[in-house]
C-alpha positions in Angstrom: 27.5 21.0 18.3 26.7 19.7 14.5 24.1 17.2 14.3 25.8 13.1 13.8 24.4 12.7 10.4 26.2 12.0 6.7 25.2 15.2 5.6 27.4 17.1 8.0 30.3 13.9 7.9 33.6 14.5 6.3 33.4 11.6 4.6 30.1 12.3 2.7 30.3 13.3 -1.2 27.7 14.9 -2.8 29.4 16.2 -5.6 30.8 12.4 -6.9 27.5 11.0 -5.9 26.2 13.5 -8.9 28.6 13.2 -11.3 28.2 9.1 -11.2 24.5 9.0 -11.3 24.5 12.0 -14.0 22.5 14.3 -11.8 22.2 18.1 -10.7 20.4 17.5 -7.6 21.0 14.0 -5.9 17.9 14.6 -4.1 19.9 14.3 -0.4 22.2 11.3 -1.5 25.9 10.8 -1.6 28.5 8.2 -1.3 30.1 7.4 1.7 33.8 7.4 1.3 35.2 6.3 4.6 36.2 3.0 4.0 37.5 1.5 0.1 34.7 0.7 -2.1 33.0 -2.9 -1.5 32.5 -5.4 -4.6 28.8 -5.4 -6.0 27.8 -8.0 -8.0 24.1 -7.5 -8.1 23.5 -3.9 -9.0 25.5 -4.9 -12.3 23.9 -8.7 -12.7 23.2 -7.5 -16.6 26.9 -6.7 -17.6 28.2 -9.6 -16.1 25.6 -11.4 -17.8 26.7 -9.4 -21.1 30.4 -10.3 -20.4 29.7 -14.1 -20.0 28.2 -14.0 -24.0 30.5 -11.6 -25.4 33.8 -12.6 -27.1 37.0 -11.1 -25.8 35.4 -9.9 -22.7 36.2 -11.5 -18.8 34.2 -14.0 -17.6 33.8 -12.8 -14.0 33.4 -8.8 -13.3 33.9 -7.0 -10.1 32.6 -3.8 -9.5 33.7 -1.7 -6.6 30.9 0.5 -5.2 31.0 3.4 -2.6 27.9 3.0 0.0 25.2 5.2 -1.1 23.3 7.0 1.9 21.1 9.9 2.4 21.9 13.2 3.4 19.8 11.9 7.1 21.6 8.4 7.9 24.4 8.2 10.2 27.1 5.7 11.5 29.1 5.2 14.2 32.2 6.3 12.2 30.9 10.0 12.0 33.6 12.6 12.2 33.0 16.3 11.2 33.6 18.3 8.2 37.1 20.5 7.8 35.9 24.2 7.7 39.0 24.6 6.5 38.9 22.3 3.4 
């Protein structure tokens, strides 16, 4: 049986993880892509702060971010990879 873990989860990306943060090697991160992205208003406190003194831009911005988890974490909403995929 595979090990419960988001490394071994159909739901875990790797490859997206990379290309958002710019990297070649995540370092055993990914994103978690089982349920729709949840707003984040902290990780991005200095745009909105940007938008709120620039002309022409919204005063309130949403940003929709994936869960990021290592390659070791789990969650009860585990299911396993397609081999066929």
């Amino acid at each position: 049986m595979t090990e419960r873990r988001c490394g071994t989860c159909r739901w875990y990306d790797v490859e997206g993880f990379a290309r958002h943060h710019g990297e070649n090697d995540p370092g055993g991160m990914g994103f978690c892509r089982r349920y729709p992205p949840q707003p984040d208003f902290i990780r991005h406190w200095h745009m909105w702060q940007e938008a709120k003194t620039s002309p022409g831009l919204p005063d309130e911005l949403v940003f929709g971010i994936w869960p990021e988890t290592h390659d070791e974490d789990w969650c009860g909403e585990w299911q396993a990879q397609d081999p066929h995929a």
